[in-house]
C-alpha positions in Angstrom: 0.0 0.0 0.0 1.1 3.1 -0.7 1.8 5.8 2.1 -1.1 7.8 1.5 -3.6 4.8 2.0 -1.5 3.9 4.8 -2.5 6.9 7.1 -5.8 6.9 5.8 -6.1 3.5 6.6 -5.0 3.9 9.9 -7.0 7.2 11.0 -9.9 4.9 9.5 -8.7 2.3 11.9 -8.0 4.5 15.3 -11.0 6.2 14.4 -12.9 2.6 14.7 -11.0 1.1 17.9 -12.3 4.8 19.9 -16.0 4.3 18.8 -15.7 0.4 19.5 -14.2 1.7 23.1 -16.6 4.5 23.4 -19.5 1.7 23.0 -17.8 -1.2 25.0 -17.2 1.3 27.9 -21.7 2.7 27.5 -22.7 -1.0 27.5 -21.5 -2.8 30.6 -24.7 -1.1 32.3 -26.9 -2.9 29.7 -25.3 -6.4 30.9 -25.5 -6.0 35.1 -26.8 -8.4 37.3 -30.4 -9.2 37.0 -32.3 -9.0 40.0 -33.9 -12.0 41.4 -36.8 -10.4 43.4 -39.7 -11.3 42.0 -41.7 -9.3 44.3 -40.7 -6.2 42.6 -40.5 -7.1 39.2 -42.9 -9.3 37.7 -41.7 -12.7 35.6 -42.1 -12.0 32.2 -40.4 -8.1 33.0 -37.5 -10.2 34.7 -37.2 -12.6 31.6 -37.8 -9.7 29.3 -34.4 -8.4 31.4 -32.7 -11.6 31.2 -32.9 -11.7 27.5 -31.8 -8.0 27.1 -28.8 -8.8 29.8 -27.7 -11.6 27.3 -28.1 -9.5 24.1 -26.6 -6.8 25.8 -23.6 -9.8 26.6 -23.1 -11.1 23.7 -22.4 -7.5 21.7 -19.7 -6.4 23.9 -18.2 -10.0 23.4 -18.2 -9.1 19.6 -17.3 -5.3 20.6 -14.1 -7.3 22.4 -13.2 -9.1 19.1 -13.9 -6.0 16.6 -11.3 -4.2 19.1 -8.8 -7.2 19.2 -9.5 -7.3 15.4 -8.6 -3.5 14.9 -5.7 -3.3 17.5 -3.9 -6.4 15.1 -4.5 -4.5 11.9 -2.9 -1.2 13.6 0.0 -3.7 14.7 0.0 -4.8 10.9 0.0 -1.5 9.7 3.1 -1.0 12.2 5.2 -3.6 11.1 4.5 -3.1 6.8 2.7 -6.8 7.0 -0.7 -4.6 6.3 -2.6 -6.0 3.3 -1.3 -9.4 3.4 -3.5 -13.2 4.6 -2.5 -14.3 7.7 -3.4 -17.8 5.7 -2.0 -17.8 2.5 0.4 -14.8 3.0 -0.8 -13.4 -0.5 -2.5 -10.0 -0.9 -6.3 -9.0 0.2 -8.0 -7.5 -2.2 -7.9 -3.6 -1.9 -11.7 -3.8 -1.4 -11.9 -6.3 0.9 -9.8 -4.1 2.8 -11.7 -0.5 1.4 -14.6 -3.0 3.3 -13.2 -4.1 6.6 -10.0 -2.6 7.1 -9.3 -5.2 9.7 -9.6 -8.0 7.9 -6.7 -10.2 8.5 -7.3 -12.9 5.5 -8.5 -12.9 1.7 -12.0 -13.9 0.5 -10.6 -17.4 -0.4 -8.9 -18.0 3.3 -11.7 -16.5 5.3 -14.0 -18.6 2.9 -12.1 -22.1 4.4 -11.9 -21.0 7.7 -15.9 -20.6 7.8 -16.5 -23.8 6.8 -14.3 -25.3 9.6 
C-alpha cells in the first residue's frame, strides 16, 4: 500500500477502535446483574431483562473481538505486514480491505476457515 492509504487506513482504523471503546465502555450497564426479586419485578419483565442482559452480553463479546480485530490490523500497519493473509500470506484485495480494514485474510482463506 502506498503511504497515503496507509495513514488513511490507519485514521480509519484508530477512528474505529475509539467508537468500538466508546461503545464497549456505555454498555457494561446494559449487561448488570439481573435482580432476582420477584416481588418487585414481575416474571415475564425479569425474563424480558434476562434476554436484554444476554443480548446486551453477547455485543460487547463481539465489541471485544472488533477491538482485538482493529488493534492487530494497527499492529499490521506498524510492522508493513498490512494488506497481506494471515493464511495464504498473498495480498487482500484492496476492497476487501476498502470493506473491513481489519480483515486479516482474503476472500478465499476467510471462505475455508468458515467452513471449519
Amino acid at each position: 500500500m502506498s503511504e497515503i492509504d496507509v495513514k488513511t487506513t490507519r485514521n480509519r482504523l484508530e477512528k474505529l477502535l475509539a467508537e468500538l471503546t466508546q461503545a464497549n465502555n456505555g454498555a457494561e450497564q446494559g449487561s448488570a446483574i439481573v435482580d432476582l426479586d420477584q416481588s418487585r419485578v414481575g416474571r415475564l419483565s425479569r425474563m424480558d431483562a434476562l434476554q436484554n442482559q444476554a443480548i446486551s452480553q453477547t455485543a460487547m463479546i463481539n465489541r471485544v473481538q472488533q477491538i482485538q480485530q482493529v488493534k492487530s490490523a494497527i499492529k499490521r500497519i506498524d510492522t508493513s505486514e498490512y494488506g497481506i493473509c494471515l493464511d495464504c500470506e498473498e495480498p487482500i484485495n484492496p476492497r476487501r480491505l476498502d470493506h473491513n480494514p481489519a480483515a486479516p485474510l482474503c476472500i478465499r482463506c476467510a471462505a475455508l476457515a468458515e467452513k471449519q
